[in-house]
N, C-alpha and C positions, 0 to 999 in steps of 0.2 A: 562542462557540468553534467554530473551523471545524477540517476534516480539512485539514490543510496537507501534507504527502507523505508516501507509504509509500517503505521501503528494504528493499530486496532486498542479503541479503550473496553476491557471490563474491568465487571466487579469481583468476579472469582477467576484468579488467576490461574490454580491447577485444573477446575473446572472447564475451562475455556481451552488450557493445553493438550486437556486428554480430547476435545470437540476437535480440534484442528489437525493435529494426531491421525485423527480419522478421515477430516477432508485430505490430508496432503501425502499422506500416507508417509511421512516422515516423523522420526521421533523429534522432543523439542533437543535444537542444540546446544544452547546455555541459556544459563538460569542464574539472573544477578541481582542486586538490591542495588541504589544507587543510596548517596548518602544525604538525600531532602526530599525522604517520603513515598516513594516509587519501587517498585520491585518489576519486570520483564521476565519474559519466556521467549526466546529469539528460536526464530527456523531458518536454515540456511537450506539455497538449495544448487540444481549442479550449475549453474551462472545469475548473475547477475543483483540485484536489491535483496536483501530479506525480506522476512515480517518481523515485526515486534507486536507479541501480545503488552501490553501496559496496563499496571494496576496502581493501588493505594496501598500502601503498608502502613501501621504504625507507627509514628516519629512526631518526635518531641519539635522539629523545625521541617515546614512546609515550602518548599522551595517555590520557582514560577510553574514550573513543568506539574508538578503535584497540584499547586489550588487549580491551575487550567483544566487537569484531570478532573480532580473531584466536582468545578464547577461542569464539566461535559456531562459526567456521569449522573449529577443532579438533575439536568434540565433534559438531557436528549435521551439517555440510556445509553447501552451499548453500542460500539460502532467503530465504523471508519472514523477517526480521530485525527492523524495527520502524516503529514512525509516528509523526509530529509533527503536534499541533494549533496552532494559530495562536490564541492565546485575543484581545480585542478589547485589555484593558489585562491585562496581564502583570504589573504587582505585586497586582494586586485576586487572577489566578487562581492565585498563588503563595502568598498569605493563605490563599485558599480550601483548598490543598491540605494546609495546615499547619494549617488548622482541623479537618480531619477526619481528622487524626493522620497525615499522612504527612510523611518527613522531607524537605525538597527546598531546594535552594541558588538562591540569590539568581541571577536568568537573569546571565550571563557573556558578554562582546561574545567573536564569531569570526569568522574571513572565509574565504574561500577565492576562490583566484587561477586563471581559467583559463587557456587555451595563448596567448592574444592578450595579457596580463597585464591584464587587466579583471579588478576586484575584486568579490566581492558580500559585504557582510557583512551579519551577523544576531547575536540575542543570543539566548540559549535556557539551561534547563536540562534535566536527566534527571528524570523522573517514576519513582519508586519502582515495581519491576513487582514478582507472582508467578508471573507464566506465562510467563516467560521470555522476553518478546519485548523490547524494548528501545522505552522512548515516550519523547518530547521536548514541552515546551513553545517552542517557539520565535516570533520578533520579525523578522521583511526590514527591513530598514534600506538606506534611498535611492529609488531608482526605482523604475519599475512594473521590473523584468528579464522577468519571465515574460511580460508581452506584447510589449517590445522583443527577444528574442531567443528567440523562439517561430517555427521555422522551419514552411514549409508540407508538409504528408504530401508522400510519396515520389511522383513526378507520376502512377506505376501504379497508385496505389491510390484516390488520391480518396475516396469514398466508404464506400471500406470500409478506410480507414483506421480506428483507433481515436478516436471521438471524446472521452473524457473516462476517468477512472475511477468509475466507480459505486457500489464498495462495498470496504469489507474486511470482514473475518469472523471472528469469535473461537469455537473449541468453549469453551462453558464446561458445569461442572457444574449449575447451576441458574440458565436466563434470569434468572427474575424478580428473581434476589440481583445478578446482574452487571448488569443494567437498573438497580436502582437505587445500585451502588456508579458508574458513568456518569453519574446524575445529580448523584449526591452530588458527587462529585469534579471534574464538569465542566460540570457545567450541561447537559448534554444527556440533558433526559428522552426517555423512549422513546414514539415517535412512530406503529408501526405494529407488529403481528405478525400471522406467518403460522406456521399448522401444513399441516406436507405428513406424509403418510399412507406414500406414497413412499418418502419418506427417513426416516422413522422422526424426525422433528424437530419443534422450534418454535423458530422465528427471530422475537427482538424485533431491531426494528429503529428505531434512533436516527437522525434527519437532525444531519450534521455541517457545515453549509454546502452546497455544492455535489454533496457526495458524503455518504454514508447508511455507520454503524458496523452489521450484522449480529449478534448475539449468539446462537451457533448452540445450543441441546441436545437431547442424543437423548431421544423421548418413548415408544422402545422399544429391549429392548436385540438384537434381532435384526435392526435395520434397518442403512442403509447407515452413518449419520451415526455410530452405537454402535458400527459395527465401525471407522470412521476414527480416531473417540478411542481407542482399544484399540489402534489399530496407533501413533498417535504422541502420544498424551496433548493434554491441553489445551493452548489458548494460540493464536496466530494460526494460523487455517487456509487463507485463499484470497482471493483479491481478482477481481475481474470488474472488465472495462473494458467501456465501451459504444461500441456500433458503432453506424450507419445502414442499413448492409447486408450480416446474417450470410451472406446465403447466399456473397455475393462475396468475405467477409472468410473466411470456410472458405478458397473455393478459392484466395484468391492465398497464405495461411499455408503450406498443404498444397503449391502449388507451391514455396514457397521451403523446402520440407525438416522445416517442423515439424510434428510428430506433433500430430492430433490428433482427437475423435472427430467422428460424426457429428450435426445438431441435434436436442437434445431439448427438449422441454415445460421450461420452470423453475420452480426454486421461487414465484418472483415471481410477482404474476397479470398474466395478457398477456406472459408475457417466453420470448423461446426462449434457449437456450446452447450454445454450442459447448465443450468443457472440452478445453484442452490437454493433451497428456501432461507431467508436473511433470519429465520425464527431455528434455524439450523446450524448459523454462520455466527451466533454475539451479534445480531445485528448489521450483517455487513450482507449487502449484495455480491456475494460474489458469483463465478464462473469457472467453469472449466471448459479449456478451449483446446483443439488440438487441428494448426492446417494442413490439410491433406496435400497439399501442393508441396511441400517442401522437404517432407519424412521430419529426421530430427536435424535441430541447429549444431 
């Protein structure tokens, strides 16, 4: 089972693409309507998950994916919304989930049509959550798409474009129980943890394919991470994308208007970050990471 893409919900979808545009320094890849209410802006980048920006369109029938939207969009605002994994066989990981008592529906064919009307369809189901974020099992059906319509970064950025996603991040209550409801439910035991002192934390960390699941908790309650869950409760908290070159990916972000701060030390060992302002990002905490230890992947 691999991390197959994170969704970010807004409310203006061109508005949000031309924002990301500018963090990722990539144009958007495709651009499709689905047919119960939904319209995306997808970024592909050189390995591994997408993003999916997610919006509301128009439409006479409201699907599950749509009310889920529009009730996020009511109650929280903009934000990290949820994730799809890509399991290898799709009835095996649908068994698995219903062996260990969750309820979940047979994956379902969809497709979505973008502006050229080229179709991509896939077949997926909803993963039961608690933490309010919204997971899919999902199936690509057809072609390779994400390397045929995988455009190249923006010509000014080159290098400090965004090269991949690197992680997402969940605050949970107790690592060690969320690490192994992870494996229980998806096959991905936990691969690595770090405790920072710093942040008052300890992240187990799951590889998901290409891209690594984060499972953050506070290991004191006067740290940064204890006062983050006290401002917005559990449940997904941040995603990092990996660069080649922070220092150039600061400056061209910062020329293009988005807020964000100066680099620090990361959690990670060898990684420095740059962290967005979330009032810069739709709401999402994000990061740029880039570790000096390894050049590029």
């Amino acid at each position: 089972m691999k991390l197959d893409h994170i969704i970010v919900a807004v409310s203006d979808l061109d508005a949000a693409a031309s924002t990301y545009e500018r963090i990722l320094g990539r144009p958007v890849a495709v651009r499709s309507e689905h047919p119960r209410g939904t319209r995306n802006a997808l970024f592909l980048f050189e390995r591994g998950p997408y993003l999916e920006l997610l919006a509301l369109r128009p439409s006479d029938e409201r699907g599950s994916s749509a009310a889920a939207l529009a009730a996020f969009l009511d109650q929280r605002g903009e934000g990290l919304f949820g994730f799809a994994l890509s399991p290898a066989d799709m009835e095996a990981a649908v068994t698995r989930l219903r062996d260990v008592g969750l309820d979940i529906n047979d994956a379902v064919a969809n497709s979505g049509t973008d502006v050229a009307g080229r179709v991509r369809e896939w077949r997926g189901t909803a993963v039961p959550s608690t933490a309010g974020e919204v997971s899919f099992l999902v199936e690509h059906l057809g072609s390779d798409w994400r390397t045929e319509r995988r455009p190249p970064p923006e010509p000014s950025r080159g290098r400090t474009a965004v090269a991949s996603i690197h992680h997402i991040a969940f605050d949970v209550p107790h690592p060690s129980d969320a690490s192994a409801a992870w494996d229980e439910r998806f096959g991905l035991p936990q691969t690595d943890a770090v405790v920072s002192e710093r942040m008052g934390a300890r992240v187990n960390i799951h590889a998901a394919g290409e891209a690594t699941v984060e499972l953050v908790g506070a290991t004191r309650k006067d740290g940064p991470v204890a006062a983050r869950i006290a401002r917005r409760g559990h449940g997904l908290a941040g995603l990092a994308f990996e660069v080649h070159d922070l220092d150039g990916a600061l400056t061209a972000v910062r020329a293009a208007g988005i807020t964000a701060g100066d680099p620090e030390i990361g959690v990670l060992p060898d990684s420095r970050v740059v962290r967005i302002d979330p009032g810069s990002a739709h709401g999402v905490a994000a990061q740029l990471v880039q570790f000096d230890d390894r050049g590029e992947r």
